[in-house]
C-alpha positions in Angstrom: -13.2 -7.8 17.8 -10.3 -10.3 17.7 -7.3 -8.6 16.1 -6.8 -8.9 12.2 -2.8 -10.8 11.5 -1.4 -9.1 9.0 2.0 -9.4 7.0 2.4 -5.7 5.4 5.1 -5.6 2.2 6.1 -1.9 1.4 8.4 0.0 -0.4 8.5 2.7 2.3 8.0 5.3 1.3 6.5 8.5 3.0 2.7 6.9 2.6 4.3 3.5 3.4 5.4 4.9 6.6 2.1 6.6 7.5 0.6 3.4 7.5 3.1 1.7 8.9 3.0 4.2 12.3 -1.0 3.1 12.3 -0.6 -0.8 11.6 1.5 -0.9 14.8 -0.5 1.4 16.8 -4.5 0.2 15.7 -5.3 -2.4 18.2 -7.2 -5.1 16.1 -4.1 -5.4 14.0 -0.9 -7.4 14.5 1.9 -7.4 11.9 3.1 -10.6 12.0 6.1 -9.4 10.1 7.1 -7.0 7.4 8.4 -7.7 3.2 10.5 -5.1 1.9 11.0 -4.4 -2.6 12.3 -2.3 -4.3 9.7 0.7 -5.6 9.3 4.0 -4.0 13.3 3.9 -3.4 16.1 1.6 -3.9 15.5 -2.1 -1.9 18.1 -1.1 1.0 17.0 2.4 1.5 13.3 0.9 1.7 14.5 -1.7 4.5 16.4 1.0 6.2 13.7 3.2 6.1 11.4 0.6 7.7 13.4 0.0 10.3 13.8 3.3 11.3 9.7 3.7 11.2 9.6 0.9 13.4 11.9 2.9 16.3 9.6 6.1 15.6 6.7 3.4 16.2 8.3 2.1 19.4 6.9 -0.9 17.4 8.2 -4.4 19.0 10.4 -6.8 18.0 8.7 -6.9 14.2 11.0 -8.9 11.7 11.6 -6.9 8.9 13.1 -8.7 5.2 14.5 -7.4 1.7 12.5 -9.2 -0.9 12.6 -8.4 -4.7 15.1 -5.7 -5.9 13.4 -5.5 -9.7 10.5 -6.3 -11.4 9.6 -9.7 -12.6 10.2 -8.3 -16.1 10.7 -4.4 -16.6 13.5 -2.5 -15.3 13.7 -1.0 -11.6 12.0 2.6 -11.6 13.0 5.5 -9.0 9.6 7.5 -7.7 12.8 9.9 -6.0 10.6 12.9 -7.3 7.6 12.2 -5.0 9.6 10.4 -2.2 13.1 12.1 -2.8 16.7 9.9 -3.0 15.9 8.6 0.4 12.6 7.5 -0.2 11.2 10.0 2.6 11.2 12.9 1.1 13.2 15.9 3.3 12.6 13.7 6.5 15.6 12.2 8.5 15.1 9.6 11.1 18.1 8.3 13.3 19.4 5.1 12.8 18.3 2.1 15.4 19.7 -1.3 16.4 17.1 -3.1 14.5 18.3 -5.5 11.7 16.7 -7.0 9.0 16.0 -11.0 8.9 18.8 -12.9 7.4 16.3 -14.6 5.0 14.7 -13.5 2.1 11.2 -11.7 2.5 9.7 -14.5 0.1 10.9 -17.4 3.1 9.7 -15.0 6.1 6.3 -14.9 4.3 6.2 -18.4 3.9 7.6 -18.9 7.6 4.6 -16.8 9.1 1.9 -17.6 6.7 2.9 -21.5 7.5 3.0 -20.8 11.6 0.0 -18.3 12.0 -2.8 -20.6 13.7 -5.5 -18.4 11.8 -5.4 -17.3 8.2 -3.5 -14.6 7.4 -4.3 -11.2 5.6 -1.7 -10.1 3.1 -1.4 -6.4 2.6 0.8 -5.3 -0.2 1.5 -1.1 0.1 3.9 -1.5 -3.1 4.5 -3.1 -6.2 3.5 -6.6 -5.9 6.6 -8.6 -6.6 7.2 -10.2 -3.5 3.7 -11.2 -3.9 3.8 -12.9 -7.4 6.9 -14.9 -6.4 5.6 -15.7 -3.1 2.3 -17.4 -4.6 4.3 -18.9 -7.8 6.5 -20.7 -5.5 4.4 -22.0 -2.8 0.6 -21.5 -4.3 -0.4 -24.4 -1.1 -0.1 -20.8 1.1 -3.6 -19.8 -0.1 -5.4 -21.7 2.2 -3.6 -19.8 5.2 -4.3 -16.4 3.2 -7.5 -14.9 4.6 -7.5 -12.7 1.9 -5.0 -9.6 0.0 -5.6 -6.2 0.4 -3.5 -3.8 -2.0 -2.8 -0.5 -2.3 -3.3 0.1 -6.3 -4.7 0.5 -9.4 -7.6 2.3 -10.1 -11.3 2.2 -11.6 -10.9 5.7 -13.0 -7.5 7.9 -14.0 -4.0 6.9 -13.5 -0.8 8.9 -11.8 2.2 7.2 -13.3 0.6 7.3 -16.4 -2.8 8.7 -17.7 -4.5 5.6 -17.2 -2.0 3.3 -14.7 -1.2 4.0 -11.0 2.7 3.4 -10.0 2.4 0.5 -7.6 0.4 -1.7 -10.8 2.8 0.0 -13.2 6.0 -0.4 -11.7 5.1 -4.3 -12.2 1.9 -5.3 -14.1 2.9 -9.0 -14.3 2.8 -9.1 -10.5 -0.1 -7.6 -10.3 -1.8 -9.8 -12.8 -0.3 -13.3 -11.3 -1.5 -11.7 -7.8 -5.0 -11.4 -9.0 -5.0 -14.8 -10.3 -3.9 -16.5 -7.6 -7.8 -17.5 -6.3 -7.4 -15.2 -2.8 -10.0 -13.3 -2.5 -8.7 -9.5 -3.6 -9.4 -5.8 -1.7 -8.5 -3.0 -4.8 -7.7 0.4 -2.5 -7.1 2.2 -5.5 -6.7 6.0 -6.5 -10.3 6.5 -6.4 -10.2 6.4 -2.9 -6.9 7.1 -2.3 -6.9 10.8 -3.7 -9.5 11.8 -1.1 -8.2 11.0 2.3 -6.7 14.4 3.1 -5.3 15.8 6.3 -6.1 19.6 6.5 -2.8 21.7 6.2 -3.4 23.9 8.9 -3.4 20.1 10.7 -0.5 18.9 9.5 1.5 22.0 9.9 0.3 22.3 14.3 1.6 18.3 14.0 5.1 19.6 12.8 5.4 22.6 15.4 3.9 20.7 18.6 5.7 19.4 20.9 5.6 15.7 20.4 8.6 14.6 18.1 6.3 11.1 17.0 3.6 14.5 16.2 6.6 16.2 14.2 7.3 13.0 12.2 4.2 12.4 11.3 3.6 16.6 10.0 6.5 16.3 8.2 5.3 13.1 6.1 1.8 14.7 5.5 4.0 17.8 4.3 5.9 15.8 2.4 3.0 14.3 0.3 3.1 16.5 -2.9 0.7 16.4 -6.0 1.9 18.1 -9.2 -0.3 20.6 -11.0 -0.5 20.9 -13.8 1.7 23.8 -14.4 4.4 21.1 -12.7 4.7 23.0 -9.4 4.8 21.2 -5.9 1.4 21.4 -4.0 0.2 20.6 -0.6 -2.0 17.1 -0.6 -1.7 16.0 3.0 -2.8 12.4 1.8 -2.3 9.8 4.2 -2.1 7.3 1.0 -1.6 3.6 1.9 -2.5 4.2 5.8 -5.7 4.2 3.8 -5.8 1.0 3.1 -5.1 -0.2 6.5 -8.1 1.5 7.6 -10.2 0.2 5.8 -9.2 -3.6 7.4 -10.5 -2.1 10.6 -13.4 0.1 9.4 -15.0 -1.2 5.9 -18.1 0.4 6.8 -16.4 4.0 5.3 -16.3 2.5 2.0 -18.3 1.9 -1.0 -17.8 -1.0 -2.7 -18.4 -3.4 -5.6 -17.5 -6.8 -6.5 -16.1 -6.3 -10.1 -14.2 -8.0 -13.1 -10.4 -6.8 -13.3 -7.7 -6.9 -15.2 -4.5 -5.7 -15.4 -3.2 -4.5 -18.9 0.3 -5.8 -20.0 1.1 -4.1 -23.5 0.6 -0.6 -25.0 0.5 2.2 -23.7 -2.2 1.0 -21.2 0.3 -1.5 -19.7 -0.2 -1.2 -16.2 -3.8 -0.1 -16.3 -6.5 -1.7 -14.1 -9.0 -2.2 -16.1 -12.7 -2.2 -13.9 -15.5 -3.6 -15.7 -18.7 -0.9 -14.1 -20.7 -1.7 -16.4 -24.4 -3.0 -15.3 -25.6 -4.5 -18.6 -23.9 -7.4 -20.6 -21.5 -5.8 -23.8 -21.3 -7.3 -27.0 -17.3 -8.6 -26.4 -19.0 -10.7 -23.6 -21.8 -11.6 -25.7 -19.3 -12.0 -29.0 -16.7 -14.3 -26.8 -13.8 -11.6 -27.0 -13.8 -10.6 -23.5 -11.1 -12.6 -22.4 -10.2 -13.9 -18.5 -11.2 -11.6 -16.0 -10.9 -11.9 -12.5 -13.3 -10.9 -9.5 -12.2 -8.4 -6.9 -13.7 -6.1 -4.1 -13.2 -2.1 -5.7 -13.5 0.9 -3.3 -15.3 3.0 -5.2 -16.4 5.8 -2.6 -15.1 7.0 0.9 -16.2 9.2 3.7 -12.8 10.7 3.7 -13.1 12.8 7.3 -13.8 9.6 8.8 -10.7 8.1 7.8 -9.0 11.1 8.7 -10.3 11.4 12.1 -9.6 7.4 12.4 -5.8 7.9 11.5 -5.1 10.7 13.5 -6.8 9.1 16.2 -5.2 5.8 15.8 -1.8 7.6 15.9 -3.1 9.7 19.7 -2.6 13.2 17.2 -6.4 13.9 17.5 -6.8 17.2 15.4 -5.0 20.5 17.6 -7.9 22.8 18.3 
């Protein structure tokens, strides 16, 4: 299998950095080169924080740039009480020598999409902004784009809101101009994204072994917390957006449809991705009041162990025991 070129844009993140770990260690992908915005934490804490992934990685020479400190439109939103202040939650990683580019993520996209020799996969772990302006300002990239994959949205319930997940939320006009663009679309949404789960008892061996890359990687499966609904802190041991990196190198896992999306932009549903399931024509189709919809690939379904047992294994932390 030739190996997949990828550009990843995050706003690391403890998930972000999950998947970042695997990206640089699965064999039939190559990061061509890494976007940083502003979501998860503050734009300079999410470029320091990649950089300091990278070392954990032992990751090569990757070039790593700050893109988008806001939203096209809405105002910059802390998710500090999932990730903490410093974006990974109570873990600390050294510092490195590893700077950032001195160009703007938007012109290292354009730099690498314009030199890769094959088409390039775009997968976007955050809240799309980088993306939007990206394709606004040089829309001729889309014939170097293989295709986007993006962590977001969802076909069902929402988490920063009861119907909108954070990454679609935190900038729905992205989102929607991303969707638009005419590149074939991947949704990894929260359907599938709430069911990839390390086992505790796994995650905890991971932070006592005696590998320190092990004890990184148990402390960011501790560190993913869900809130009950009583509001206390529980153990999820997702491996969130290293999902959707899996599923570039095993699709099979997944269920999937082709479906009409949208992204809502006003209400209370602002934010929402909106999946038309349905199997039988509806009277706003037949009536003309529909509106634009745009066709994407939706995980629906996935055979969660596998992906666990693919991550762990990716990462050489095959389960203890």
């Amino acid at each position: 299998m030739p190996t997949i070129p990828i550009i990843l844009d995050v706003d690391t993140g403890v998930d972000d950095a999950l998947a970042i770990l695997f990206a640089v260690a699965h064999p039939d992908i190559e990061v061509l080169g890494i976007s940083c915005v502003a979501g998860n934490a503050s734009l300079e804490r999410v470029v320091e924080n990649t950089l300091r992934v990278l070392d954990v990685a032992g990751a090569p020479a990757i070039p790593v740039a700050a893109g988008a400190r806001r939203p096209l439109i809405s105002p910059a939103r802390s998710a500090s009480h999932v990730h903490g202040e410093g974006g990974l939650g109570t873990v600390h990683l050294p510092p490195g020598e590893r700077t950032p580019e001195p160009v703007n993520a938007i012109e290292l996209m354009r730099r690498l999409i314009t030199d890769s020799p094959r088409p390039v996969t775009l997968v976007a772990l955050a809240p799309q902004t980088n993306l939007a302006l990206l394709l606004r300002q040089y829309p001729d990239l889309a014939e170097n784009i293989e295709r986007i994959v993006f962590m977001g949205g969802s076909a069902s319930t929402g988490n920063a809101t009861a119907v909108a997940e954070f990454n679609v939320w935190h900038d729905p006009e992205a989102a929607a101009i991303v969707l638009d663009a005419g590149i074939p679309t991947f949704m990894y949404g929260l359907d599938v994204f709430n069911q990839v789960s390390v086992d505790r008892e796994v995650a905890a061996a991971l932070e006592a072994g005696d590998s320190a890359y092990g004890r990184v990687v148990g402390a960011l499966l501790a560190n993913r917390v869900a809130r009950s609904e009583s509001g206390s802190a529980e153990y999820s041991g997702l491996i969130g957006d290293a999902g959707a990196l899996c599923a570039l190198v095993d699709p099979e896992a997944l269920a999937t449809r082709l479906l009409p999306v949208r992204v809502e932009l006003t209400g209370y549903g602002r934010g929402q991705t909106i999946v038309d399931q349905r199997r039988r024509v509806g009277e706003d189709i037949v009536h003309g009041t529909a509106g634009t919809w745009e066709i994407a690939e939706v995980a629906l379904d996935v055979d969660a162990p596998r992906y666990v047992r693919l991550f762990l294994d990716t990462l050489g932390l095959s389960a203890p025991g």
